[in-house]
NUNU-332409 format. One record per residue (C-alpha): chain; z, y, x. Coordinates in Angstrom, 2 decimals, padded with zeros to 5 digits. Layout:
<rs>
<r><mol>A</mol><w>Z</w><v>Y</v><u>X</u></r>
...
</rs>
This chain:
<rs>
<r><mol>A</mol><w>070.97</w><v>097.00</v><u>052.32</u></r>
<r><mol>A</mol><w>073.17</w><v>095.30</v><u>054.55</u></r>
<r><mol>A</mol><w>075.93</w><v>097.59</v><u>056.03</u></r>
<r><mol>A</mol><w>077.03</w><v>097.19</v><u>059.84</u></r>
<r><mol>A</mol><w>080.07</w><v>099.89</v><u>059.68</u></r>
<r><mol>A</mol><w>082.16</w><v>097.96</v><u>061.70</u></r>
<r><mol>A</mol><w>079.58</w><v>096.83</v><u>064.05</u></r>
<r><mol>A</mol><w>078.29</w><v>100.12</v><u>064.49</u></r>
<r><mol>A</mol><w>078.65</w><v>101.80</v><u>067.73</u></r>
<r><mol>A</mol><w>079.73</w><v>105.04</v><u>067.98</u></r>
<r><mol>A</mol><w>078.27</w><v>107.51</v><u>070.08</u></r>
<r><mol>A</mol><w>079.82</w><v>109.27</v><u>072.71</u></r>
<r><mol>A</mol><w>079.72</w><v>113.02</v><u>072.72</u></r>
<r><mol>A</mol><w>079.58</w><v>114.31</v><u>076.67</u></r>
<r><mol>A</mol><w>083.05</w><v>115.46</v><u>077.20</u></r>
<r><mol>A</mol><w>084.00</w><v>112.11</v><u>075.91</u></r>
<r><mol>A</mol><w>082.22</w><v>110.74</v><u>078.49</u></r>
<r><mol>A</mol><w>083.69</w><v>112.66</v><u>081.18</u></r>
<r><mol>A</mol><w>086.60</w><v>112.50</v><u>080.15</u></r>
<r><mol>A</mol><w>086.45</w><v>108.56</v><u>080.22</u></r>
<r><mol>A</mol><w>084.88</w><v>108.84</v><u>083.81</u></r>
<r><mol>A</mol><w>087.50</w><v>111.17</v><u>084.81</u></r>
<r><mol>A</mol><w>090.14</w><v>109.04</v><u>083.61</u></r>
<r><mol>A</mol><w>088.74</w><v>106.01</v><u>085.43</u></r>
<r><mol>A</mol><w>088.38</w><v>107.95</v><u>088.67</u></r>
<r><mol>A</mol><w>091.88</w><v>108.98</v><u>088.17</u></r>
<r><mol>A</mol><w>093.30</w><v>105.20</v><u>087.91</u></r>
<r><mol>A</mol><w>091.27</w><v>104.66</v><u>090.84</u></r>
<r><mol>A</mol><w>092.60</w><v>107.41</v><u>093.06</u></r>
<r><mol>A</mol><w>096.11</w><v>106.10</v><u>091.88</u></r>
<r><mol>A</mol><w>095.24</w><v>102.64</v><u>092.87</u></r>
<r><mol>A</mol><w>094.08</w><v>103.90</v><u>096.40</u></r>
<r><mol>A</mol><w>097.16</w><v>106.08</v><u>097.09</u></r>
<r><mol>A</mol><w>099.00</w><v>103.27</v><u>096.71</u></r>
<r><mol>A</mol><w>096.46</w><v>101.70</v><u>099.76</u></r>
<r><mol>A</mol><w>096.83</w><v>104.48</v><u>101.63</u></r>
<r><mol>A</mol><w>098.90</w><v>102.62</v><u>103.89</u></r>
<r><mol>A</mol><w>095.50</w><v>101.61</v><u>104.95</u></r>
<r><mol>A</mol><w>093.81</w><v>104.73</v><u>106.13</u></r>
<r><mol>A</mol><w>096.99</w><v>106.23</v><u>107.73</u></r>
<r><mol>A</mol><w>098.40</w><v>102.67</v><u>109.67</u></r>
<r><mol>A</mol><w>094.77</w><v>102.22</v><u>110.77</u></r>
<r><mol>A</mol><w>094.06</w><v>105.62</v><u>111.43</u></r>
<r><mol>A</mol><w>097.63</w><v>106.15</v><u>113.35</u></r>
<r><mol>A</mol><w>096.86</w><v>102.89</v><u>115.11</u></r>
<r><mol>A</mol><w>093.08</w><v>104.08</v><u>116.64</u></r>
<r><mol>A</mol><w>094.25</w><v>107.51</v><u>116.98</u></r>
<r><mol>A</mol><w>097.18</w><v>106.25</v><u>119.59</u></r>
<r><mol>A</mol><w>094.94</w><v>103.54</v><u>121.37</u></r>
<r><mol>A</mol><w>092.10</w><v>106.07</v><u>121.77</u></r>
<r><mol>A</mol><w>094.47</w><v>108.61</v><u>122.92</u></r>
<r><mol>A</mol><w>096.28</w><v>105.97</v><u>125.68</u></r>
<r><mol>A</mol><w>093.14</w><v>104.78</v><u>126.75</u></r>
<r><mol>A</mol><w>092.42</w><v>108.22</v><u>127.76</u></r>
<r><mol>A</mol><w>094.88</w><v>109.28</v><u>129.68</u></r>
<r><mol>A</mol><w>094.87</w><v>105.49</v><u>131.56</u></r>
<r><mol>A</mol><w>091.78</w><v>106.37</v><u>132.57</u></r>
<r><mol>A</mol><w>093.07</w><v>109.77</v><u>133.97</u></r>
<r><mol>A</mol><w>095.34</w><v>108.00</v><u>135.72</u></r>
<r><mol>A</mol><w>092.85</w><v>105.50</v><u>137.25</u></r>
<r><mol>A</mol><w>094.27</w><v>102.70</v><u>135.70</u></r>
<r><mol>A</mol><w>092.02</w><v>099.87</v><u>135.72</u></r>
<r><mol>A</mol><w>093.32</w><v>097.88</v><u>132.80</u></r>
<r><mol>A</mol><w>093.09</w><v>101.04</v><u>129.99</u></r>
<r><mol>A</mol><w>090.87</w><v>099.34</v><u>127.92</u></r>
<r><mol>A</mol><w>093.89</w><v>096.55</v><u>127.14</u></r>
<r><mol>A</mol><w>095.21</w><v>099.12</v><u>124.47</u></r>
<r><mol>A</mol><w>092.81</w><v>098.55</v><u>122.49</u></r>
<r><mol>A</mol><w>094.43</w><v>094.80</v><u>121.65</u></r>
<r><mol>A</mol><w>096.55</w><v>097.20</v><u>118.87</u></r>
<r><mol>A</mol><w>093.98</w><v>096.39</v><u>116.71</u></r>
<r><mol>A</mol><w>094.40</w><v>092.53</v><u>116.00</u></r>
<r><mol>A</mol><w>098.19</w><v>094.17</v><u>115.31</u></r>
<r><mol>A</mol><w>096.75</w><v>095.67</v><u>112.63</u></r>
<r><mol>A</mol><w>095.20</w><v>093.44</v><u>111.44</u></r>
<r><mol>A</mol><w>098.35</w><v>091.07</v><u>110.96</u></r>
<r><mol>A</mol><w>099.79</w><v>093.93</v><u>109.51</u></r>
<r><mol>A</mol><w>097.02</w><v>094.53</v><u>107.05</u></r>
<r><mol>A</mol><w>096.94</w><v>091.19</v><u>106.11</u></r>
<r><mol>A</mol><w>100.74</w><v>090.62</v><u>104.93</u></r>
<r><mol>A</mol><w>100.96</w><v>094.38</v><u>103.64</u></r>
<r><mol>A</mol><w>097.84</w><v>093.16</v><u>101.47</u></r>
<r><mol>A</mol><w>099.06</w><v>089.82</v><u>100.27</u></r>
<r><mol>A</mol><w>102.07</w><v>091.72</v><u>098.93</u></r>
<r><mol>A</mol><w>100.11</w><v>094.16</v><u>097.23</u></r>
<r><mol>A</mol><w>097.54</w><v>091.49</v><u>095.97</u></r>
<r><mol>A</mol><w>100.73</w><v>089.94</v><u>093.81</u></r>
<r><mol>A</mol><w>101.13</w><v>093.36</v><u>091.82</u></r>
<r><mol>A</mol><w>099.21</w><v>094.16</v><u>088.74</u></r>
<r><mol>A</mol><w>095.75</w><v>096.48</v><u>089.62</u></r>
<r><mol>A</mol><w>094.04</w><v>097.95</v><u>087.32</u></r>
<r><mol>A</mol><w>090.17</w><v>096.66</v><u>087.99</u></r>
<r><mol>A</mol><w>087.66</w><v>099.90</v><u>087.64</u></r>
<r><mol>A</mol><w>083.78</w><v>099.83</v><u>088.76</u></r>
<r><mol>A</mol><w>084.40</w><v>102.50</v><u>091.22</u></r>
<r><mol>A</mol><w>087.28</w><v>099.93</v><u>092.80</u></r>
<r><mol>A</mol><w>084.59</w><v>097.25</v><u>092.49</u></r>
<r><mol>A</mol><w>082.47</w><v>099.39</v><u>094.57</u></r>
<r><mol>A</mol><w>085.35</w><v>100.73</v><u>097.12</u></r>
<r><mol>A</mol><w>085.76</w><v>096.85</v><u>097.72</u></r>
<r><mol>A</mol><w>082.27</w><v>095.85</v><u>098.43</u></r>
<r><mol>A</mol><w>082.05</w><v>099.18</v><u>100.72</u></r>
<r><mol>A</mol><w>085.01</w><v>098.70</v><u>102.68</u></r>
<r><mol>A</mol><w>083.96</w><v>094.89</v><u>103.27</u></r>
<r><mol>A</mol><w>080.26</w><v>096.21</v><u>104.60</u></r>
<r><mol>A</mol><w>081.61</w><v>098.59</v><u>107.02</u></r>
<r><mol>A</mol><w>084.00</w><v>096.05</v><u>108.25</u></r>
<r><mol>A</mol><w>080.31</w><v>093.62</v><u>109.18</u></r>
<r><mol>A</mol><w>078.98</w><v>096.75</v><u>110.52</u></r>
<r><mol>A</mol><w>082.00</w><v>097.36</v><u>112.57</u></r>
<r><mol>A</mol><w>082.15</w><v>093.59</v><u>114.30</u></r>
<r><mol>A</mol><w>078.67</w><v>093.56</v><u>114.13</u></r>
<r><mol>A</mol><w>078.78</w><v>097.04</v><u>116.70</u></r>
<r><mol>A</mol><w>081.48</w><v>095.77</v><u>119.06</u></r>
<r><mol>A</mol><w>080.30</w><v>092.54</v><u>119.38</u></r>
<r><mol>A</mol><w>076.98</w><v>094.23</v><u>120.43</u></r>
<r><mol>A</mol><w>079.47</w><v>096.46</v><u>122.84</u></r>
<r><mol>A</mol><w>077.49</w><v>094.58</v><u>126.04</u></r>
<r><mol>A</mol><w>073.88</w><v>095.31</v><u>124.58</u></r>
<r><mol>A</mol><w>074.26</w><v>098.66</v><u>123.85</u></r>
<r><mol>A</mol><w>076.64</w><v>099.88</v><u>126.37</u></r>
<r><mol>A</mol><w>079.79</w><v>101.49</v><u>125.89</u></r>
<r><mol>A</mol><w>078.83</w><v>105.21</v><u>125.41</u></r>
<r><mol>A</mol><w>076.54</w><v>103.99</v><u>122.41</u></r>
<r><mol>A</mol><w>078.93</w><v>102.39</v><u>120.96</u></r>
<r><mol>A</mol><w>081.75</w><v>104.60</v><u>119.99</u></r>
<r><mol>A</mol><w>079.28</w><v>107.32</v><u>118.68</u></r>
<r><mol>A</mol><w>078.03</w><v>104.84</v><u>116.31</u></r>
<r><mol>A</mol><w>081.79</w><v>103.64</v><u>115.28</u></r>
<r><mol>A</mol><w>082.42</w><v>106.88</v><u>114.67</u></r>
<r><mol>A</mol><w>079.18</w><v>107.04</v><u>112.17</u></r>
<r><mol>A</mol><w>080.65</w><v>104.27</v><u>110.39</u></r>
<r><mol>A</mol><w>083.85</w><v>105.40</v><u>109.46</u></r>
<r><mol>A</mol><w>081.94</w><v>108.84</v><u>108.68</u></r>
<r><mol>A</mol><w>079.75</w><v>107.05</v><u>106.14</u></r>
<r><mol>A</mol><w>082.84</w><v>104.80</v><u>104.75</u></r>
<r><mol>A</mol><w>085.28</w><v>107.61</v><u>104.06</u></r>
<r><mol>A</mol><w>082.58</w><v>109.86</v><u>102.54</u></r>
<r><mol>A</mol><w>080.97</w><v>107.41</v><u>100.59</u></r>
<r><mol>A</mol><w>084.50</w><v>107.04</v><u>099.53</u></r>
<r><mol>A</mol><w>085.24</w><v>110.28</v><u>098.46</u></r>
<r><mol>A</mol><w>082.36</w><v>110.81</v><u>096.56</u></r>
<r><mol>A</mol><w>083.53</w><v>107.45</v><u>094.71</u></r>
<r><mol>A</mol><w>086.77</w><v>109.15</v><u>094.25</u></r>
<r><mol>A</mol><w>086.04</w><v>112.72</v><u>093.48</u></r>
<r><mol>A</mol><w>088.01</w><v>113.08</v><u>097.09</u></r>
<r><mol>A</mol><w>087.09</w><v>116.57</v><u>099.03</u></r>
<r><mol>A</mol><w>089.24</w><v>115.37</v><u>101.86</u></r>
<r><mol>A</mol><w>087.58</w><v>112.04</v><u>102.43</u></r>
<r><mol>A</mol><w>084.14</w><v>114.35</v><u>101.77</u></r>
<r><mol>A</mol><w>084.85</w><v>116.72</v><u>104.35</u></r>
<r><mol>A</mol><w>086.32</w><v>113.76</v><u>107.07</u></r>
<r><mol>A</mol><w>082.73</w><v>112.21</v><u>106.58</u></r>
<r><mol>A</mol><w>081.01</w><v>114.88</v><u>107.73</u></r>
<r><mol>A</mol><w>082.94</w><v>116.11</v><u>110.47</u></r>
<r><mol>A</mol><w>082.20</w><v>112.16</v><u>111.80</u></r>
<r><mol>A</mol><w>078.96</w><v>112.61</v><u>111.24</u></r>
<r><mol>A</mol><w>078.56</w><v>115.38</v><u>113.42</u></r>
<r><mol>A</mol><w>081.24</w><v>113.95</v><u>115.73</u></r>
<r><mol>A</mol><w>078.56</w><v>110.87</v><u>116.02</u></r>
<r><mol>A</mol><w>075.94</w><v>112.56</v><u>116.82</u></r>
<r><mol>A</mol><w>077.20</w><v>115.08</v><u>119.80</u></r>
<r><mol>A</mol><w>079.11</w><v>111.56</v><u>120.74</u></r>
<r><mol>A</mol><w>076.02</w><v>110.66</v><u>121.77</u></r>
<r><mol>A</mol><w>076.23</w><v>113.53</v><u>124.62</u></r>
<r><mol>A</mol><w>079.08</w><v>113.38</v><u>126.17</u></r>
<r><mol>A</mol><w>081.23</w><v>111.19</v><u>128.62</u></r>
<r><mol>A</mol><w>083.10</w><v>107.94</v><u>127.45</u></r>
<r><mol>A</mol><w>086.38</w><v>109.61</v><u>128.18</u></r>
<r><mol>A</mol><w>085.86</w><v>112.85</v><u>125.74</u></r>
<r><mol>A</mol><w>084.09</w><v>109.58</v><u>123.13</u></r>
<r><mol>A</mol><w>087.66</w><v>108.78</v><u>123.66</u></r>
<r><mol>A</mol><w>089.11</w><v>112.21</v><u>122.31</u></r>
<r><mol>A</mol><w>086.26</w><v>112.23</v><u>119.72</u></r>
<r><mol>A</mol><w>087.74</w><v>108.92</v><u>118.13</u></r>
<r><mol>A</mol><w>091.03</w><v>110.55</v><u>118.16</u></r>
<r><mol>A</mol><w>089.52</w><v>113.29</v><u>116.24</u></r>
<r><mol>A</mol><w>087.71</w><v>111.01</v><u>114.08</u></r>
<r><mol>A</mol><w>090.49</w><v>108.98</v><u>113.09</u></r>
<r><mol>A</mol><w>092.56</w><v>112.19</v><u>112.09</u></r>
<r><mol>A</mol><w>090.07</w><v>113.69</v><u>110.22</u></r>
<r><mol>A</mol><w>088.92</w><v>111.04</v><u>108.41</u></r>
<r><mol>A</mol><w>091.98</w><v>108.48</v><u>107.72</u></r>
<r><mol>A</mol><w>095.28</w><v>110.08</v><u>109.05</u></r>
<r><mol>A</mol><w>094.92</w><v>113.41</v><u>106.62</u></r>
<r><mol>A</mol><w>092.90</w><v>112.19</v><u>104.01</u></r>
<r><mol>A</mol><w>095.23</w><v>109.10</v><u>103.57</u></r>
<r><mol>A</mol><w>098.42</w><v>111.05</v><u>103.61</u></r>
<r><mol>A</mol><w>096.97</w><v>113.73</v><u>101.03</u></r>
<r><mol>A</mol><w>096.10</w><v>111.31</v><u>098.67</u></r>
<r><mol>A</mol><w>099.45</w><v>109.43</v><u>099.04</u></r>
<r><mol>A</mol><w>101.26</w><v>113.19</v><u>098.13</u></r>
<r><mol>A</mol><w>099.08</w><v>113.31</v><u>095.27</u></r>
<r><mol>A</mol><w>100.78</w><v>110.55</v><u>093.20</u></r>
<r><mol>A</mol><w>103.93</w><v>110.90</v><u>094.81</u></r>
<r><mol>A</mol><w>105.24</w><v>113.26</v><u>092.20</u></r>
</rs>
C-alpha cells in the first residue's frame, strides 16, 4: 500500500478552528483600526455639515445646503490618506476581502441615492442614507466580531425608519445622530483597542 503521510491532511479539531477564525478576525480588526481614520474623518465630517446645515436653516439662510460641498473634501482627503496606507504591508484576510467589496457597494448605493435626490425628494432621501450606513457598519461588525459597529447599525436602522416621519430639519439632527453612532464612536473604540 502506498502511503500519503505527508500528503495527508490533518483534521482540525473545533477549537482549532476557532481559534484560527478568531485569529483572522483579530488581524482584521487590527487592519481596520488602523482605517479608522475612515469612520471617524467621515463621520466627523457629516456630523458637522449635518449639524451647520441645520442651524442655516434656523437662521433662514438660503444657501445651507452649500455645506454639504465638505464632502468632495473628504474625499481628497480619503484618497491621499489611502494611497499612503496602500504603500504599507496588509495582511490580506477573507473577512478584509469582504469589508472591501462591502464598503465599495454601499458607496454605488450611496451615489446611486443622491443622484436620485430630485426623484425621490429630499425627505426620502436622508432616511434611506441613513439605512445605508446602518446596513454597512453592521454588516461590518458582524464581519468583525464588533458590538459597537452592531449596535450603530441598528440604532440607524431605526433612525431610518422614524426618518421617514419627520421634518427635513430634525432628518438633519438624525444624520448627526447617525454619524455618531455609527462611525464617530465605533471608529474611535476600535482605534483604542490596538492602541496599547
Amino acid at each position: 500500500t502506498h502511503q500519503n503521510n505527508n500528503m495527508e491532511e490533518r483534521d482540525i479539531n473545533p477549537a482549532e478552528s476557532l481559534s484560527i477564525i478568531q485569529s483572522m478576525v483579530n488581524k482584521t480588526q487590527r487592519q481596520y483600526s488602523d482605517d479608522s481614520f475612515y469612520y471617524i474623518m467621515w463621520g466627523w465630517l457629516a456630523l458637522a455639515a449635518a449639524l451647520a446645515h441645520f442651524v442655516l436653516l434656523k437662521m433662514d439662510i438660503e444657501q445651507a445646503p452649500v455645506v454639504w460641498l465638505l464632502m468632495p473634501v473628504g474625499g481628497i482627503v480619503s484618497m491621499i490618506y489611502g494611497a499612503k496606507q496602500s504603500k504599507k504591508e496588509k495582511i490580506k484576510t477573507y473577512v478584509s476581502t469582504y469589508m472591501g467589496y462591502l464598503w465599495s457597494a454601499m458607496e454605488v448605493a450611496m451615489v446611486v441615492t443622491l443622484s436620485m435626490m430630485f426623484k425621490l425628494g429630499v425627505e426620502n432621501t436622508y432616511p434611506i442614507l441613513i439605512l445605508i450606513y446602518g446596513i454597512g457598519t453592521f454588516v461590518s461588525g458582524g464581519l468583525l466580531s464588533f458590538r459597537p459597529l452592531i449596535i450603530g447599525g441598528i440604532i440607524c436602522f431605526v433612525l431610518s425608519v422614524v426618518a421617514f416621519f419627520v421634518t427635513f430639519q430634525i432628518q438633519l439632527l438624525f444624520i448627526a445622530g447617525a454619524m455618531l453612532v455609527s462611525y464617530i464612536i465605533p471608529g474611535h473604540l476600535l482605534k483604542a483597542k490596538f492602541s496599547n
